[in-house]
C-alpha atoms as a printed R data frame, in Angstrom:
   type eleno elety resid chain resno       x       y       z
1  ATOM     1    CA   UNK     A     1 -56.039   4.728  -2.392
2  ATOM     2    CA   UNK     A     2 -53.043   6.921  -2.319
3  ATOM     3    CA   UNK     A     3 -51.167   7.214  -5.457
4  ATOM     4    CA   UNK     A     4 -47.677   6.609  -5.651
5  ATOM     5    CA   UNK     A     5 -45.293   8.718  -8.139
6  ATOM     6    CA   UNK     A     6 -43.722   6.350 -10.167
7  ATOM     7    CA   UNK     A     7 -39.900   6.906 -11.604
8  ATOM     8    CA   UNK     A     8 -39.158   7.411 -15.014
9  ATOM     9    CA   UNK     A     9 -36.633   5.448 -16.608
10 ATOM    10    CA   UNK     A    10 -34.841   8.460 -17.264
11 ATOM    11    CA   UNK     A    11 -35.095   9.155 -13.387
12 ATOM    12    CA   UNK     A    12 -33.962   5.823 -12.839
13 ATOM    13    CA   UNK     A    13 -31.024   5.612 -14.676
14 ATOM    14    CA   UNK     A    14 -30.052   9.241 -13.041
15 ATOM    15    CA   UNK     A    15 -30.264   8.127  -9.926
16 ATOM    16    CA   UNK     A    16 -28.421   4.767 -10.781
17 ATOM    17    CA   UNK     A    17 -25.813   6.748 -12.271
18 ATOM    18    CA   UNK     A    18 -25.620   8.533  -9.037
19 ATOM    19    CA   UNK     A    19 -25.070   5.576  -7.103
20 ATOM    20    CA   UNK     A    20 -22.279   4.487  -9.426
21 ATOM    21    CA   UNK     A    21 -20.467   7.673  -8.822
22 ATOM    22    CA   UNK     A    22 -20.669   7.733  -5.593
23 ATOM    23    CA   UNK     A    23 -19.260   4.148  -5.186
24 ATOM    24    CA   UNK     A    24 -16.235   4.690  -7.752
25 ATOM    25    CA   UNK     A    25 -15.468   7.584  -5.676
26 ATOM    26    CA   UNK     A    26 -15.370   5.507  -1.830
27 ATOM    27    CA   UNK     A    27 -13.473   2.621  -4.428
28 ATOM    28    CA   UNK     A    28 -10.888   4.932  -5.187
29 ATOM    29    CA   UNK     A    29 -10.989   6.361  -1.576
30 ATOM    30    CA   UNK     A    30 -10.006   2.744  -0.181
31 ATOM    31    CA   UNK     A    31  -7.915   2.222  -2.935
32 ATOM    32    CA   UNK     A    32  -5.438   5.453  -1.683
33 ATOM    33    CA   UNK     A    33  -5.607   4.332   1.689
34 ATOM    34    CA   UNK     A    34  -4.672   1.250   0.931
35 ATOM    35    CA   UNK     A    35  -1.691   2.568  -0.653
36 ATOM    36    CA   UNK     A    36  -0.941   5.061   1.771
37 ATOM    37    CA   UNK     A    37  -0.953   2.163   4.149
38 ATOM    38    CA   UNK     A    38   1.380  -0.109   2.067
39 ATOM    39    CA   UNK     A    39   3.942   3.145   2.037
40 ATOM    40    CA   UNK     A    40   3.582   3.874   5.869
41 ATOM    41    CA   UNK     A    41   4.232  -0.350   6.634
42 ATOM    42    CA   UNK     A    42   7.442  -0.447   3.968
43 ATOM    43    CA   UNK     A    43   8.944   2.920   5.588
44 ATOM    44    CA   UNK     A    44   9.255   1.741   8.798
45 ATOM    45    CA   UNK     A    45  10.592  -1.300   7.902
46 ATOM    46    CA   UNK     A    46  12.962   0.443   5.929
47 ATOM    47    CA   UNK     A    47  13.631   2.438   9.222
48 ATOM    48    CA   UNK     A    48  14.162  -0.488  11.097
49 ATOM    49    CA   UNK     A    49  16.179  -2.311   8.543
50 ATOM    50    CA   UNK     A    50  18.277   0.949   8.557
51 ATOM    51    CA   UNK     A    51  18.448   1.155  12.331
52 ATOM    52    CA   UNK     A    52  19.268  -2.433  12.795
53 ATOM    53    CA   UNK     A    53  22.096  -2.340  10.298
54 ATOM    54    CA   UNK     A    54  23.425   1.134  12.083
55 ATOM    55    CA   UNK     A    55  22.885  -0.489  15.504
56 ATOM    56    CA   UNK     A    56  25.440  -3.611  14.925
57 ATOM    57    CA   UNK     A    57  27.847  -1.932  11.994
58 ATOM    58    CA   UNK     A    58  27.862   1.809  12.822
59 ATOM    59    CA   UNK     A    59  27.096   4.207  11.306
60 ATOM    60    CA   UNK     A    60  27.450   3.750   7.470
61 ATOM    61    CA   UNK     A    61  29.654   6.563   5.922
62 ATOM    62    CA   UNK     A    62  30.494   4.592   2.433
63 ATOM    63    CA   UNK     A    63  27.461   3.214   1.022
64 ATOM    64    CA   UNK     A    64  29.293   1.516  -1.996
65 ATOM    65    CA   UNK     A    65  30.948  -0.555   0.536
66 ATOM    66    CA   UNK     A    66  27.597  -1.918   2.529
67 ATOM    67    CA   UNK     A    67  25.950  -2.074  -1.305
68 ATOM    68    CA   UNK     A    68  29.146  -4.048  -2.362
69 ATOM    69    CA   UNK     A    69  29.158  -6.904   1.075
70 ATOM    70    CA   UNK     A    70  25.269  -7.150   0.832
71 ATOM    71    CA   UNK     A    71  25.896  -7.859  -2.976
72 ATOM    72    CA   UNK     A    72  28.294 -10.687  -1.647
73 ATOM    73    CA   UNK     A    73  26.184 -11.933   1.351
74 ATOM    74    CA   UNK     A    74  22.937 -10.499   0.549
75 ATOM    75    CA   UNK     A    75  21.796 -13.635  -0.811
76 ATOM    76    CA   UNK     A    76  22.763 -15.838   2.381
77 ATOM    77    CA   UNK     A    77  20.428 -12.971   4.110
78 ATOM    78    CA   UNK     A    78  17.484 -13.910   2.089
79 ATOM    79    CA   UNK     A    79  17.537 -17.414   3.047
80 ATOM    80    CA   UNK     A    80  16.808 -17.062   6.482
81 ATOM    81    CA   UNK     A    81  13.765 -15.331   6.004
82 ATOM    82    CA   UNK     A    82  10.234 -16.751   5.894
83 ATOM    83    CA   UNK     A    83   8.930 -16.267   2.126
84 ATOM    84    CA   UNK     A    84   6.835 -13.342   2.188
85 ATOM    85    CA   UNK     A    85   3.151 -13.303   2.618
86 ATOM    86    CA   UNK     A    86   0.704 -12.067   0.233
């Protein structure tokens, strides 16, 4: 018979300690890129939000006045869109 080495407990909990490391470190990974993706989607629809309004108003050289008729019709905006998805 061949005899097998045997862990520890101590060894055990080192290497289970290991593996806990390791897998807060890819959690926090995914967790960034996750992020990073939410910034990259809301930028370009910022862009194209920005692009759209330049494309049918011009471009916008008094921002108090588009902040002050979106404040007026901003809300008849939001009802024609589809609630948001989460």
């Amino acid at each position: 018979m061949t005899e097998q080495k045997r862990k520890t407990e101590q060894e055990k909990l080192a290497d289970l300690a290991q593996k806990i490391e390791q897998l807060q470190a890819r959690k926090t990974a995914l967790e960034k890129k996750v992020k990073a993706d939410e910034r990259k989607r809301r930028t370009k629809r910022l862009i194209e939000i920005g692009a759209t309004v330049e494309a049918y108003a011009g471009e916008i050289t008094d921002l108090n006045e588009l902040k002050t008729y979106l404040e007026k019709y901003g809300a008849n905006i939001a009802k024609t869109q589809p609630p948001k998805k989460n």
